[in-house]
C-alpha positions in Angstrom: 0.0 0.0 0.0 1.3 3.5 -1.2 2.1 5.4 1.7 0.4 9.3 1.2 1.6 10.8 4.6 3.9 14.1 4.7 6.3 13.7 8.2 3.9 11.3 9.0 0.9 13.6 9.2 -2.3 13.8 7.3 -2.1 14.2 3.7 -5.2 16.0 2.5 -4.7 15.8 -1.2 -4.6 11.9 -1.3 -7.9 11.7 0.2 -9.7 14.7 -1.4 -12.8 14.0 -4.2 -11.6 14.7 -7.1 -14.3 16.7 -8.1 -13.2 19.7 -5.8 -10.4 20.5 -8.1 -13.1 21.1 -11.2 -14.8 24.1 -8.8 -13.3 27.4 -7.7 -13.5 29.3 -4.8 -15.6 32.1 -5.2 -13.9 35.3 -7.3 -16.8 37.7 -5.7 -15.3 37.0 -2.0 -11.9 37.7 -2.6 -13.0 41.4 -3.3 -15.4 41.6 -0.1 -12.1 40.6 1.8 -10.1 42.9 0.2 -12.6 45.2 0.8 -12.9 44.8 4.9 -8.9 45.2 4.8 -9.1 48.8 3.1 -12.0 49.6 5.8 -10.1 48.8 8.6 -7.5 51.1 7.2 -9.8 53.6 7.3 -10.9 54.1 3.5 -13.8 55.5 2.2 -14.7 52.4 -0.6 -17.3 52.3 -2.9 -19.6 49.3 -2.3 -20.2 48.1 -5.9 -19.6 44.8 -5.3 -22.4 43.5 -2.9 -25.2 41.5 -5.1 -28.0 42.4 -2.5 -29.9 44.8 -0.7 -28.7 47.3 1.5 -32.1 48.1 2.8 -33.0 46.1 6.4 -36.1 43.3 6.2 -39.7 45.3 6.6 -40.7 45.2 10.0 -43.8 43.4 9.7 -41.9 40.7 8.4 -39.1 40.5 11.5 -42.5 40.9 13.9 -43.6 37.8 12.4 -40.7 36.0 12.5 -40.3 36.9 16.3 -43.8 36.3 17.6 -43.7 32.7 15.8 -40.3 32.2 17.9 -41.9 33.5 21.3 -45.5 31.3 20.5 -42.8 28.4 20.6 -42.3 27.5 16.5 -39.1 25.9 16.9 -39.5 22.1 16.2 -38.9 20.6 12.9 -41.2 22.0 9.6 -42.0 19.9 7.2 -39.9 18.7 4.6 -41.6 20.7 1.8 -42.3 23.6 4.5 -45.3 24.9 6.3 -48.5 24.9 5.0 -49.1 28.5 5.0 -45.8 29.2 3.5 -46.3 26.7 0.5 -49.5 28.1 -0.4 -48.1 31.8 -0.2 -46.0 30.4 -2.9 -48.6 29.3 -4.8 -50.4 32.5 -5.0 -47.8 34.5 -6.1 -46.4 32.6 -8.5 -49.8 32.2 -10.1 -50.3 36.4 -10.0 -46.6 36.5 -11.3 -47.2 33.9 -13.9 -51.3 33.6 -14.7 -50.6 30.1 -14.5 -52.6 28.4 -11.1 -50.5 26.6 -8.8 -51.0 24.5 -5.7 -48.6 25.8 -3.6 -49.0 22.7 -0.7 -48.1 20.2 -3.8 -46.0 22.4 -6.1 -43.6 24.4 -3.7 -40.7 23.6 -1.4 -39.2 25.9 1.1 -35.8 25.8 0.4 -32.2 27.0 2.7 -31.8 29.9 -0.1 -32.3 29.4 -3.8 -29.2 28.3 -4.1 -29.9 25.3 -2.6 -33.2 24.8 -5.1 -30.6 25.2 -7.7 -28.0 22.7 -6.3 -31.5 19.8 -5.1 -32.9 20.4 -9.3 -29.3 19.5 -10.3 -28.9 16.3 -8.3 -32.5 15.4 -8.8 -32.1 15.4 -12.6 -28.3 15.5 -13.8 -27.0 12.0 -14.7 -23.2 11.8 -15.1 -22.0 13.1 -18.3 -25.4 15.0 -18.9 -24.9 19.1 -20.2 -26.6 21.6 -18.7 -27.0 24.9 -21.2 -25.8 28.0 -19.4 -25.3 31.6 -20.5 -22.0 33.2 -20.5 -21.4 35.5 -18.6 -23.6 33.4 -15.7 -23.6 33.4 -11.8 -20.6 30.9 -11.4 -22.9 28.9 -9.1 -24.7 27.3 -12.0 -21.9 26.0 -13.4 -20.4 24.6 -9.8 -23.1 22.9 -8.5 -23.6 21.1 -12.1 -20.2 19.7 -11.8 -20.6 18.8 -8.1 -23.8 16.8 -9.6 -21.5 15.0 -12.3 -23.0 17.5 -15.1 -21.3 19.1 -17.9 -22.3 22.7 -18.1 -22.0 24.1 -21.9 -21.9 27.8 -22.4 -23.7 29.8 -24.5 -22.1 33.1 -25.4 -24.5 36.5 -25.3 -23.0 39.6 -25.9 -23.3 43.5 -25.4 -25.0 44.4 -28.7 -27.9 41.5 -28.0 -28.1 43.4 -24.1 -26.8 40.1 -22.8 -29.7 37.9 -23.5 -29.8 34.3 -24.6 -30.7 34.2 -28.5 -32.3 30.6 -29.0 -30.4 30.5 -32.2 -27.5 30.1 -30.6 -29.3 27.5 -27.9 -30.1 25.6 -30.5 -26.6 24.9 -32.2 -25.2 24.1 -28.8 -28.1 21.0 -28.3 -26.8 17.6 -28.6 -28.1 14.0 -27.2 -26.7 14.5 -24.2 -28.3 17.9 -23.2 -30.9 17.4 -20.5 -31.0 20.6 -18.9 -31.3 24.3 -20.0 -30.9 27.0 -17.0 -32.6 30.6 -17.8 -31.5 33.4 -15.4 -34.2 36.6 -16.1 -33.0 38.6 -14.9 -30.0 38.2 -15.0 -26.5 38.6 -12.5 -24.4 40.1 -14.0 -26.0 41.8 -16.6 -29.5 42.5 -15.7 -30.4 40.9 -18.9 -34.1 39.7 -19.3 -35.0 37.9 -22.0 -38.0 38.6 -23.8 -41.9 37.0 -24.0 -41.0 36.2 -27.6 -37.5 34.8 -27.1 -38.9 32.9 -24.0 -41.3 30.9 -26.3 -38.8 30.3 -28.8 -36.5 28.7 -26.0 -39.6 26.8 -24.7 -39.9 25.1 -28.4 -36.6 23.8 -28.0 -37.3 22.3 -24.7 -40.3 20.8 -26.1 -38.6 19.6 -29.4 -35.8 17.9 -26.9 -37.6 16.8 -24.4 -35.1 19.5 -22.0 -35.8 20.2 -18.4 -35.4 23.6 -17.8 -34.3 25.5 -14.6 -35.7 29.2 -14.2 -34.4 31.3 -11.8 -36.4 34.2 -11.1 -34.9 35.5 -8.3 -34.8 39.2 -9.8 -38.0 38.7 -11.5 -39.7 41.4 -9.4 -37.2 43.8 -9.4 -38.2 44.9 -13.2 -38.2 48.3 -15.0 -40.2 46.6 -18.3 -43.8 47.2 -18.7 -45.5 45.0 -16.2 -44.9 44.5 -12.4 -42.6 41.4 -13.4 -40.3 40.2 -15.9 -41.6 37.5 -18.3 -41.3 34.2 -17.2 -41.4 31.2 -19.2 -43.3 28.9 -17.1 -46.3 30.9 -18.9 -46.0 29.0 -22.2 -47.8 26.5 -22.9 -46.5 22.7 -22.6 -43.6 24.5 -20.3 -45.1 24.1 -16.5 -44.8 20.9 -16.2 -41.1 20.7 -17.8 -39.9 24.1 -15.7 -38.3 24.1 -12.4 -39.0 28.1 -11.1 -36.3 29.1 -8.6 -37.5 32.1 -6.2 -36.7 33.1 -3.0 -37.0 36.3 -0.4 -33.2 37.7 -0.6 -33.4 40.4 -3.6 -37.1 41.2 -3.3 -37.8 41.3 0.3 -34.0 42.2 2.1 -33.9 38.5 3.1 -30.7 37.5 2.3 -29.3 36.4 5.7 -32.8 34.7 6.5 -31.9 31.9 3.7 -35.0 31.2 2.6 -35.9 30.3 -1.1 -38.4 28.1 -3.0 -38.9 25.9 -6.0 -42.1 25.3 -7.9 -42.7 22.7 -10.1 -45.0 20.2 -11.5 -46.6 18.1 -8.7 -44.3 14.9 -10.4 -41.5 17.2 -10.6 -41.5 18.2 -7.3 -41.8 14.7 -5.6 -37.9 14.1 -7.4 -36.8 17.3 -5.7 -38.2 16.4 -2.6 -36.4 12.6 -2.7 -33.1 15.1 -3.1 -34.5 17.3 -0.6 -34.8 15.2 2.5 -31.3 14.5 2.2 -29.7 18.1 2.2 -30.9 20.6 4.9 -34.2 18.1 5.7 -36.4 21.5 6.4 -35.8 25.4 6.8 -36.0 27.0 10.6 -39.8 26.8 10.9 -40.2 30.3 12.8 -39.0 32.1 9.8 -41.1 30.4 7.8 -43.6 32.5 9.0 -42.4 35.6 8.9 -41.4 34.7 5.3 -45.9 34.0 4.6 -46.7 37.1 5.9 -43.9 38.7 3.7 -45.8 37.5 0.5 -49.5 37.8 1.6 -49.2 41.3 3.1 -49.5 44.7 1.5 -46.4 45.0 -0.8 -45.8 48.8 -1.1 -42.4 48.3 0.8 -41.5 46.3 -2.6 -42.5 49.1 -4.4 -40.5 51.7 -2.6 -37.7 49.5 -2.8 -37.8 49.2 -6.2 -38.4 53.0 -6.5 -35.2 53.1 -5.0 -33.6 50.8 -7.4 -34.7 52.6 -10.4 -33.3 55.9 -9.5 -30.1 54.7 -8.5 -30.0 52.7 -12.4 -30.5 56.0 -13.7 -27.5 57.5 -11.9 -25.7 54.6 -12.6 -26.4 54.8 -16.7 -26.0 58.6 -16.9 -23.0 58.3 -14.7 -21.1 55.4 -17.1 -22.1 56.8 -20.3 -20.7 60.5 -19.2 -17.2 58.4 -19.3 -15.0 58.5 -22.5 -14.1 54.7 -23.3 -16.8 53.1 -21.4 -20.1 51.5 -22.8 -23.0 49.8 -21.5 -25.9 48.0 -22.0 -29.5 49.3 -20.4 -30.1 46.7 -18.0 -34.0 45.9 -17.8 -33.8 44.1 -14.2 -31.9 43.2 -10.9 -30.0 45.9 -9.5 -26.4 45.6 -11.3 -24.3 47.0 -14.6 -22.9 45.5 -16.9 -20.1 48.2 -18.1 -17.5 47.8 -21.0 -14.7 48.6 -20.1 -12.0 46.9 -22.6 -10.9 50.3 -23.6 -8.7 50.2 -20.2 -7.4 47.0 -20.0 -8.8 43.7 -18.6 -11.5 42.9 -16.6 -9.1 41.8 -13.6 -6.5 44.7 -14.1 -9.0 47.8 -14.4 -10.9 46.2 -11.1 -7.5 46.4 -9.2 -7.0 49.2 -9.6 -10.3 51.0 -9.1 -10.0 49.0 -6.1 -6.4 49.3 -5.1 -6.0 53.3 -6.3 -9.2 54.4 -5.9 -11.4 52.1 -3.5 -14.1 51.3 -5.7 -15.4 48.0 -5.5 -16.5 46.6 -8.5 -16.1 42.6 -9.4 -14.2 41.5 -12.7 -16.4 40.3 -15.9 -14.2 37.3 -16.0 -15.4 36.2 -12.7 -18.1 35.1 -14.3 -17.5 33.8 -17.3 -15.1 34.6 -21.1 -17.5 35.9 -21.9 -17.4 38.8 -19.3 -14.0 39.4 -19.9 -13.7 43.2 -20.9 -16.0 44.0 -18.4 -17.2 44.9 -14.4 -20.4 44.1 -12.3 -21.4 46.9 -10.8 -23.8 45.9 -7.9 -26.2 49.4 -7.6 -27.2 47.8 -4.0 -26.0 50.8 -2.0 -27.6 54.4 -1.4 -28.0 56.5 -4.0 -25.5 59.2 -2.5 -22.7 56.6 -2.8 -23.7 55.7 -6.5 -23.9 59.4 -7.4 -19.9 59.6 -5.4 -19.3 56.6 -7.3 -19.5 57.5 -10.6 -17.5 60.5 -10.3 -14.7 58.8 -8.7 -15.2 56.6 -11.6 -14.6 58.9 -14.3 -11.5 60.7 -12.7 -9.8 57.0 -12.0 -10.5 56.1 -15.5 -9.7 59.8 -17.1 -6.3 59.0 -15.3 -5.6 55.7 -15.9 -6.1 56.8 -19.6 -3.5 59.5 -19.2 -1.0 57.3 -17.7 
C-alpha cells in the first residue's frame, strides 16, 4: 500500500474527491475581503460589489418572524415547508405567472435558492449530462452542475444583444446528451431579461428535446419593463410541467441572511426534488417560515419603494457610465447591477484592481463570471444613492487617469 503521509501527518490531497479540483472558490469573496482590509485602514470604498440589498427586512416581516419564535415555533417543519408558506407560494407565483399553482403540492421551502438550484441538479443531472448555461452566468450554475457530475456548456451572449440568450445560438449548442437548460431573467451580472418572444422560442426547443429547464427568477420582481414582473417562461404553454421556477425572499424582500428560497414545479416534478430534498438541509427553521408567509401575503408597497429606489439609482448609474470616454454599457431591464464595458482600459481583472487598489471602488471582474465577461465589471447598484452618485464621479477621474497614464 502506497504510503500518502507528509512527516507522518495527514495528507489531505490523497484523500480529497476529485471533483473539488473542477470548482473554484468564489472570485466575488476575494473582493469583499479585500474590501474589509481597506475599511479597517480607514478608507472610504465604494460598495459596488455587494449583489444584495442594502435596505433592512420590513418590520412586519421580522414581527412575524419573532412572535412565531416566542408562541414556541421551533420544532422541525416539514420537509416541503409549512403549510401556510407553501401556499403563499402558490399564489404568487400564479399572480406573477397567470398560470394556477397549488402551492401545498407544487412548492418547497428551500435554505436559499441556491440550494433549489443545487437539489434540481442532483434530482435530474445523470453523469456526463450538459446543462446549457449563458455566459457570462452566476458561477454557481456552473459549480453545483459539476458537483452533480453535469457538464455545463456555455452559451455566449453579448453587449449588442443586451446580454440575452438568442435561441439561435441555444439551438446549435443541443446535442443528445443535453438534459437541462438553466434561464436566469434577470440576469447577474448583466441584468439581462430575456424577452416573452425569445422565451417561447427557448420553450420550443425544450419541447422539441424533451429539456428540463431550470428558471431562476430571483430578480423577476425587481423589473423596470412594462409589467410588475419580468416575463417568465413557465407561462408558455406545454412548459409548467417541464420548468423548475427558482425564487426566494433575498433580492425582493432584504432577506438574504434569513436563507429562505423556494422551487415550484410540476406536482411529479416536485416529488424528485423532494427525494433530493430530505437529504440536504431536511427543512428550513420553521419560525422564519412565517415571517417569510406574511412577507408574500401582506401589503407589498415596501416592494414598491424598494424598487423605486432601485430605479433611481439605475439612472444615476447609466447617466453616470455613459458620461465616461471609453466606457459602454448596455441598459439593463432588471436586478439591481451594470454590466459596463470597459476593454478600452485594460482587462477585466486589471481595471478592477486598480479602481480598487487606487481608488477604492469595488467593483467585481467580468471574468469572474464567465469569457465571456472578460472586458467588463459588475457593478452591484445595492448601496444608497448618495454613494452611486460619489461613485460615478470617482469613476470617471480614476479612469480619465488611468487613460493618461
Amino acid at each position: 500500500m502506497a504510503d500518502h503521509t507528509v512527516n507522518g501527518g495527514f495528507n489531505l490531497d490523497a484523500v480529497v474527491a476529485q471533483r473539488l479540483g473542477q470548482v473554484p472558490f468564489s472570485g466575488i469573496r476575494k473582493v469583499f475581503d479585500k474590501v474589509k482590509e481597506l475599511e479597517t485602514q480607514g478608507k472610504d470604498v465604494i460598495h459596488w460589489q455587494i449583489g444584495r440589498p442594502d435596505f433592512d427586512t420590513p418590520s412586519h416581516i421580522k414581527q412575524a418572524a419573532s412572535a412565531a419564535l416566542e408562541r414556541g415555533e421551533v420544532h422541525y417543519a416539514p420537509n416541503l415547508g409549512i403549510p401556510s408558506l407553501r401556499k403563499a407560494i402558490g399564489a404568487r407565483t400564479a399572480l406573477d405567472t397567470g398560470v394556477s399553482v397549488d402551492g401545498e403540492k407544487q412548492a418547497i421551502v428551500m435554505a436559499g435558492a441556491n440550494e433549489g438550484i443545487m437539489v434540481a441538479m442532483l434530482a435530474f443531472l445523470n453523469p456526463g449530462d450538459e446543462i446549457l448555461v449563458s455566459n457570462p452566468n452566476w458561477h454557481h450554475y456552473n459549480s453545483c452542475a459539476t458537483l452533480a457530475g453535469g457538464v455545463p456548456v456555455e452559451v455566449p451572449t453579448y453587449e449588442k444583444n443586451g446580454f440575452t440568450m438568442d435561441p439561435e445560438d441555444v439551438a446549435r449548442l443541443i446535442t443528445p446528451k443535453t438534459k437541462m437548460l438553466c434561464i436566469t431573467s434577470p440576469g447577474n451580472p448583466t441584468g439581462a431579461v430575456q424577452s416573452k418572444e425569445s422565451l417561447e422560442a427557448l420553450a420550443k426547443l425544450a419541447i422539441k428535446h424533451n429539456l428540463i429547464v431550470l428558471s431562476d427568477e430571483i430578480y423577476a420582481r425587481i423589473y423596470y419593463g412594462k409589467g410588475v414582473v419580468a416575463p417568465s417562461i413557465y407561462t408558455v404553454p406545454g412548459m409548467p410541467e417541464r420548468t423548475i421556477i427558482i425564487n426566494g425572499f433575498s433580492k425582493t424582500y432584504s432577506m438574504d441572511g434569513w436563507r429562505l428560497g423556494w422551487t415550484v414545479a410540476s406536482e411529479q416534478v416536485t416529488r424528485a426534488l423532494l427525494k433530493v430534498r430530505q437529504y440536504t438541509t431536511v427543512c428550513v427553521n420553521t419560525f422564519i417560515q412565517h415571517g417569510a408567509a406574511l412577507a408574500l401575503t401582506a401589503d407589498q408597497t415596501c416592494v414598491e419603494e424598494m424598487l423605486g429606489q432601485f430605479a433611481l439609482r439605475r439612472k444615476v448609474m447609466l447617466n453616470g457610465l455613459k458620461a465616461i470616454p471609453g466606457v459602454t454599457v448596455a441598459e439593463p431591464d432588471g436586478a439591481f447591477y451594470v454590466f459596463p464595458n470597459v476593454k478600452a482600459f485594460g482587462s477585466s481583472d486589471f481595471v478592477a484592481n486598480y479602481l480598487l487598489e487606487e481608488h477604492h471602488i469595488a467593483a467585481v471582474s467580468g471574468s469572474v463570471f464567465g469569457t465571456a465577461g472578460e472586458g467588463y465589471l459588475r457593478l452591484a447598484y445595492s448601496c444608497s444613492t448618495e454613494e452611486c452618485e460619489r461613485g460615478v464621479a470617482r469613476m470617471a477621474q480614476a479612469l480619465a487617469a488611468l487613460k493618461k497614464a
